[in-house]
N, C-alpha and C positions, 0 to 999 in steps of 0.2 A: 421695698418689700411691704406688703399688708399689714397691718395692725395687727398684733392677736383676734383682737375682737373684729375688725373691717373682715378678718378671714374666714371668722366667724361667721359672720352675716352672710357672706356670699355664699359658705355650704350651706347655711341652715334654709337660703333660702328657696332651694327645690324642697324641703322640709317645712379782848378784845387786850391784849395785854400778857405779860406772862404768865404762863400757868393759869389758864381759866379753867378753874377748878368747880367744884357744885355751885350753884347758886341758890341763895337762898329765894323756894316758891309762894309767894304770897295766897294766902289763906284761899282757896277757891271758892268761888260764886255759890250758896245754898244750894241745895237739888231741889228742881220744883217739884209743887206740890206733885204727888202721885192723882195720876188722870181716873183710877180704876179699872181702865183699859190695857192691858202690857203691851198693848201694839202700838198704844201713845204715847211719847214723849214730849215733856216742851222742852225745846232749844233758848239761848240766849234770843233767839231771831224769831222763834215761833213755832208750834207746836207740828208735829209729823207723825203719819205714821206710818208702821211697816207691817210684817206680816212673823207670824207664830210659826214656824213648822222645824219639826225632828228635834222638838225639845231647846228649839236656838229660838231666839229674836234677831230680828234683820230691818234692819232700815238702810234703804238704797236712795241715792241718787241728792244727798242732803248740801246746799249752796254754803260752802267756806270759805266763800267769798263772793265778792259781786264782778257779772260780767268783766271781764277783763277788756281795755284797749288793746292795742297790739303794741307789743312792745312797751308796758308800762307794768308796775307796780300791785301788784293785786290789793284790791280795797274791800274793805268788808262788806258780806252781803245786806241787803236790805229786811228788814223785818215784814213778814209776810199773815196777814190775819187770817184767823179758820184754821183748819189742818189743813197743812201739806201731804200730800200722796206722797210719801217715801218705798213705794212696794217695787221701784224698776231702778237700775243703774242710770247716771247721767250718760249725757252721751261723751262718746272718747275724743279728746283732745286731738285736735290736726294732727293726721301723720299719714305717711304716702303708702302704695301697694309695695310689699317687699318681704315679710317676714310671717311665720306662723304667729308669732306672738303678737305678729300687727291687729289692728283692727281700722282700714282705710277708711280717712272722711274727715272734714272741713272744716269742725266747727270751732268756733272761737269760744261760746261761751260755756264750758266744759270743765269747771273749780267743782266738784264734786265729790264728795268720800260716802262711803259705807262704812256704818256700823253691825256685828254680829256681837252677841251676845248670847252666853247660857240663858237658858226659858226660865231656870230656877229664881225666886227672889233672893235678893241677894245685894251687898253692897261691898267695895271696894277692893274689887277684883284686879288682877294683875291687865293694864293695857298694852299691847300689841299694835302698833301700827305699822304697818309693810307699806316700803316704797316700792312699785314695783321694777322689772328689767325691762329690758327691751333698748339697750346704750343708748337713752336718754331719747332716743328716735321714734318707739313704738310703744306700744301697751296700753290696759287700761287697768284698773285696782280690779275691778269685780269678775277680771276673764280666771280670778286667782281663787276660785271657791275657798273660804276660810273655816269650813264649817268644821273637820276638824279642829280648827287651832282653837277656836273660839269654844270647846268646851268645859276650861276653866280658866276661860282669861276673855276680855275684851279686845275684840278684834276691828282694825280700821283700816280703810285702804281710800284710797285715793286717786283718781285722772290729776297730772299738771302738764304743764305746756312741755310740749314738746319738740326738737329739732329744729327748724328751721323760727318756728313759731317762738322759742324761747331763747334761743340762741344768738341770733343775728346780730351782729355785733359790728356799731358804727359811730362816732361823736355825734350825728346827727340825734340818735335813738334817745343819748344818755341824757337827756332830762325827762325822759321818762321813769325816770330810777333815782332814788339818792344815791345807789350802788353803783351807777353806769349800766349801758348795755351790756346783754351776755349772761345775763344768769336768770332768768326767771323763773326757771322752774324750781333753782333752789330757792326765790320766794315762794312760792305758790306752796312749795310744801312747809315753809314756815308755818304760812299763814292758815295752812291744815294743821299744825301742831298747835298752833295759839286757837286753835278752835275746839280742841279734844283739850286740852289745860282750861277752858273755860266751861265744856259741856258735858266730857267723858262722867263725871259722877253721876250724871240724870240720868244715866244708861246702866249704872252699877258699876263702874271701873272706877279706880284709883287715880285721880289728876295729879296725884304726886308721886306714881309707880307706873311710870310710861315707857315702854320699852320701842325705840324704832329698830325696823330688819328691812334690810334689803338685799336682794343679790344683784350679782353682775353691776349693771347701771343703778340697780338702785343703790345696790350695794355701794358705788362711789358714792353715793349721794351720800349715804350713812357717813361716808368718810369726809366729807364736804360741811356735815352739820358740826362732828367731830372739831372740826377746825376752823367754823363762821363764830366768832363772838357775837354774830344776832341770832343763833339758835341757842345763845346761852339759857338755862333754864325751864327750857322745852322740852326736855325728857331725862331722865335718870342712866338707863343701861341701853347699850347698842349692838345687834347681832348683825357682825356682817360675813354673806356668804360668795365666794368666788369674786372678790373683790379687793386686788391687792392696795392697798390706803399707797404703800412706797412706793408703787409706780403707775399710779392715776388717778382719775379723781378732779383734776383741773387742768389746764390750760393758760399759757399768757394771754394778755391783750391782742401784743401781736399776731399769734395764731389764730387768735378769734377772728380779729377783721381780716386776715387772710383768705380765711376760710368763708366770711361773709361775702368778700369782692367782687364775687364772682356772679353770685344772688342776685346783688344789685345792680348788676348791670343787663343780668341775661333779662329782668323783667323793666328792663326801662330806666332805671331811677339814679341810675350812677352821674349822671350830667343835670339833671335836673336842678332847678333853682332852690327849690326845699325839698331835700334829700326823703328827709321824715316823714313830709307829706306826701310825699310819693307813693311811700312802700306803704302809708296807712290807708291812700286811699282806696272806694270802693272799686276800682276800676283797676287794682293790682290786686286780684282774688286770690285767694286760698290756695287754689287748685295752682296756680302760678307758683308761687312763692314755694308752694311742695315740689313740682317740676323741675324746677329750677337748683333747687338744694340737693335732690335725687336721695335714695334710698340706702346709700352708703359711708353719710357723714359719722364722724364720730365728737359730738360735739361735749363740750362740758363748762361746767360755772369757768368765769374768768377769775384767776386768783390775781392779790396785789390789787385790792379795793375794801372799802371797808366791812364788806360783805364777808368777804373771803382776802383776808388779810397775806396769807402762805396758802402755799399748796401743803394739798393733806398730809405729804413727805414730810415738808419742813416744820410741820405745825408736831405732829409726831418726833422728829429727832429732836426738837427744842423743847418740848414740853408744852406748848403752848396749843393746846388743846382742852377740852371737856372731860378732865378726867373720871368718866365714870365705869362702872366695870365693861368689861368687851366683851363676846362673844366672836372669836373669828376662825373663818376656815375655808377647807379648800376642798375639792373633789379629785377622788386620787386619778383620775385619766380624761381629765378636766378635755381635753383636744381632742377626741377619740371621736366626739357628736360632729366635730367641725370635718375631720374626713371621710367620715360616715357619711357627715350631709353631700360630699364632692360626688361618693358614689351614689347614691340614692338621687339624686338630682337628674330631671328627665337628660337623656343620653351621659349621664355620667355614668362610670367605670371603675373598678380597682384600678388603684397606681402601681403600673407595673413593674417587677423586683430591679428589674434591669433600670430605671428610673430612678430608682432609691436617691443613687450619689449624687446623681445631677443635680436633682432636687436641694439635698441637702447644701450644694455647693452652690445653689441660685441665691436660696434664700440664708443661708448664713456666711457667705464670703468666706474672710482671713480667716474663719473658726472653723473652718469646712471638716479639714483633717483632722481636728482636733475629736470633730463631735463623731465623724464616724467612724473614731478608733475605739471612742466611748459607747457608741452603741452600734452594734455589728448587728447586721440585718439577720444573722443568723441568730441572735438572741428576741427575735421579736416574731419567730417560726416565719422567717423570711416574706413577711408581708409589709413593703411600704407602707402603705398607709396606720399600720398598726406604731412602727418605729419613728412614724414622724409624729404621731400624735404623742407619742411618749416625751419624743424630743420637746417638742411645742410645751406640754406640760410642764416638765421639769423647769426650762426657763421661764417660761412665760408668766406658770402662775403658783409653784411649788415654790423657788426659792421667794419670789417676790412676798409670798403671800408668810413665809414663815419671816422673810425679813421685818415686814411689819407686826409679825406679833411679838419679834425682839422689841422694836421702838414701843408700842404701846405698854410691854409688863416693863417697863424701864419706869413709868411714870405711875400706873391702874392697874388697877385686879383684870388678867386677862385668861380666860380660856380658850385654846387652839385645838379644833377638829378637825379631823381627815373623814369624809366622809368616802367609803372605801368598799361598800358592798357593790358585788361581781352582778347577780342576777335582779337588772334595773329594765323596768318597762322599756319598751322605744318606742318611737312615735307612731303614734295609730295615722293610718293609712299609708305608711311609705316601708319600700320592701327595707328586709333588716340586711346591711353591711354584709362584708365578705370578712371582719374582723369583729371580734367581739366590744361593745361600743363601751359596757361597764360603769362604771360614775363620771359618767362623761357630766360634761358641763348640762346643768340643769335638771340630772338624773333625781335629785334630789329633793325637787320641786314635786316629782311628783307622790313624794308621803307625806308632805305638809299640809299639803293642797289640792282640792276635788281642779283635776285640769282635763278640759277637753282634747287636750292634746296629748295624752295617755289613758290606755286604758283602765278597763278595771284594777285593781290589784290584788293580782295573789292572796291568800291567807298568809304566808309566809312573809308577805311584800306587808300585809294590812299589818303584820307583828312590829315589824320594825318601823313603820308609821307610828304608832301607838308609842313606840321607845323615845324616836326621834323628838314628838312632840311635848313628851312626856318632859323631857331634857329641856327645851327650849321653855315650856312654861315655867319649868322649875326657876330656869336659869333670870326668866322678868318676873318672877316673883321677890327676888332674895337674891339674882346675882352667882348662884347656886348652882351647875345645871345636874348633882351629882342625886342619886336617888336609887333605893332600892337592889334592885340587881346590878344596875347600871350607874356604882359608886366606882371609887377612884381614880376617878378627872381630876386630875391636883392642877393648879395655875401651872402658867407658863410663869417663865421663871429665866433669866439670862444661867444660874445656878442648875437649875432643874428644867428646862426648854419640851416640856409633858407638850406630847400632841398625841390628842385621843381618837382611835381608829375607830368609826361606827360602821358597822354593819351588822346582820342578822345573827351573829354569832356573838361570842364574850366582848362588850368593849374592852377596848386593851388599848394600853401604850405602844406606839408605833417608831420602828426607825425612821421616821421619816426623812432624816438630812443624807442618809444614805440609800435608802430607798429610789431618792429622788435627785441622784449626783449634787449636794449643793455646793460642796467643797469643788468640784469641778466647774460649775457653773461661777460658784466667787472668784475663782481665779480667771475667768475670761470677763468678768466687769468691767 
């Protein structure tokens, strides 16, 4: 059976020790001198600049790092004299044709972040850095318009390596790494994070009030930094959205060079007398190495290294994480886009009622009986595709995702959201489902962030943007996300287990473990 997310991809695409607790931040770098210019900044590396408009500042396409080898270690950029043009995004990190949120193309040297920032003067604003999604295989930071987020807090995003390009994982590789092969792109965003800890106050942001957010894939990532003792000290508070920490996030060794074997041999290099040299050389291209890995891996950091010591699970049940406050949550009909996408997809169709069981009996075996005594087609106005997305959800990312905000309030101040409003954009240009799609997976995304892949919004939709953000800044300000009308978010709590329901209407407290069968799903673990 599919991955959650492999399933994902295929509908979307017609669409250092115990307890690593805070660490104490050494005193950050002076802010250089002010240029008199606000579209100037100078960097540790050399001065850029960007551009003024809608009352933000913006600086695109900025080097945190220097070209990368393939398969090595990202090094710090080279210092560059004069101003640098920061006014255009770098270019996006290798990744193959496949997905809306792709952006297809080749290039290797692609270590790049943006900064956004309010126009006002001002210094030590709450920072924001967003990993972005796309399961670790696509995306690039700037496809994420930030201009929203960024209008009381500093905003950063970032291209890192990605799929096949960061992944690839062989003994051959590993002295490219003190880590070993397999995780690069959780360095590449390290070494994005040790560059906003050395440069974010030249910008007006707080080098000691750094919040990383991810979803989906990047959201593992959040859960990966959570649990790498070399992202010790690299950021304060962590939001992660549709990303359950308890059930991903990493990968063994073994799985990894599994998954690589296959790589290396379809482009030549598996017999070869120096493995390494093979796959770096110019005559094993990009476009190869894309082909070869195809458009449906689901690749992640290797854990059981010194990089990534546990998986985010075990780093979370033992305590032996970054304990700083969380922000986690989940989308209440998270699966609803993935068979939305099955129909919308050129000659895709509704799944027909009569199909329902089948279905249900392919994809969950011994549990078959179990799950469709638990949700009768008739509770779901007899539309497969609506009952399986429901299905999908409940396990896949409801209990998982409340199970990790047990582990995390076990040890940090945690808050747990359901994000749960009915009338959510759908994707511009593909016809809308035969089922209502609702906070489907990434519905969410589109009140954070200016995306080309949704429309305009509504006044009613632009309201609850305004709340949502409101919350999340509150929340990397102070850890806080509660405010105004939109007060009594209490922590999560093994005692008190608060999961706050957002949509257009009163936040409130949500049944959520019955909402979302959990006590049915615990008992089939």
């Amino acid at each position: 059976m599919d991955s959650p997310a492999r399933f994902r991809k295929r509908a979307l695409a017609g669409l250092a020790a115990a307890a690593l607790a805070a660490v104490a931040i050494g005193a950050a770098p002076p802010a250089a001198a002010k240029s008199g210019d606000p579209a100037v900044v100078t960097t540790d590396k050399g001065a850029v600049r960007g551009v003024l408009h809608g009352g933000l500042r913006s600086f695109q396409g900025i080097p945190y790092a220097a070209p990368p080898g393939r398969w090595t270690s990202p090094e710090p950029a080279a210092p560059w004299p004069g101003v640098r043009d920061a006014t255009r995004p770098g270019p996006p990190c290798a990744q193959p044709v496949g997905l809306p949120v792709g952006v297809p193309g080749e290039a290797e040297d692609c270590l790049r972040l943006n900064v956004t920032t309010p126009g006002r003067e001002g210094d030590g604003l709450p920072v924001i850095v967003w990993i972005h999604g796309g399961s670790m295989m696509f995306g690039t930071g700037d496809m994420y318009g930030p201009n929203r987020l960024a209008a009381d807090a500093v905003v950063v995003s970032m291209n890192y390596r990605l799929g096949v390009m960061a992944f690839l994982t062989h003994p051959a590789l590993d002295a490219g790494s003190a880590y070993g092969s397999g995780s690069f792109a959780l360095e590449d965003q390290q070494a994005a994070l040790r560059w906003v800890r050395a440069n974010i106050d030249r910008f007006g942001g707080d080098a000691g009030n750094v919040t990383i957010m991810g979803q989906s894939g990047g959201g593992y990532a959040v859960c990966d930094h959570l649990a790498s003792p070399m992202s010790a000290g690299l950021f304060d508070r962590a939001i992660i959205q549709s990303a359950p920490c308890a059930t991903g996030g990493s990968r063994t060794r073994a799985e990894a060079e599994a998954d690589s074997a296959a790589v290396i041999r379809t482009v030549g290099c598996a017999d070869a007398a120096d493995v390494a040299a093979c796959l770096r050389s110019e005559e094993t291209t990009v476009a190869e190495l894309l082909a070869a890995y195809g458009p449906w891996g689901e690749p992640r950091p290797v854990a059981g290294t010194p990089l990534l010591p546990l998986s985010p699970a075990e780093a979370l049940r033992t305590g032996r994480f970054h304990r700083v406050p969380v922000l986690v949550g989940v989308n209440h009909d998270e699966e609803n886009g993935m068979y939305a996408g099955m129909e919308v997809n050129p000659g895709g169709k509704p799944i027909p009622a009569e199909a329902y069981e089948s279905t249900v009996r392919e994809q969950y075996g011994a549990d078959a009986d179990a799950i469709l005594a638990r949700y009768p087609l008739s509770d779901h106005d007899n539309s497969a595709g609506l009952a399986l997305s429901t299905i999908g959800t409940d396990r896949n990312w409801a209990k998982p995702t409340y199970d990790t905000a047990k582990l995390l309030s076990r040890w940090t101040k945690t808050h747990m959201f359901e994000f749960a409003e009915e009338k959510t954009p759908w994707f511009v240009g593909y016809d809308e489902p035969s089922f209502p799609w609702r906070a489907q997976h990434m519905a969410e995304l589109a009140y954070q962030f200016d995306m080309a892949l949704f429309p305009a919004l509504t006044p009613e939709q632009d309201r609850l943007a305004d709340r949502l953000i409101g919350a999340w800044t509150r929340f990397a300000e102070d850890g806080n996300p509660n405010g105004g009308r939109d007060g009594g978010w209490q922590r999560f709590t093994d005692r008190r287990p608060h999961v706050q329901s957002l949509t257009s209407g009163r936040w409130k407290p949500t049944e959520f473990t019955r909402d979302h069968q959990y006590a049915f799903w615990s008992s089939l673990s």
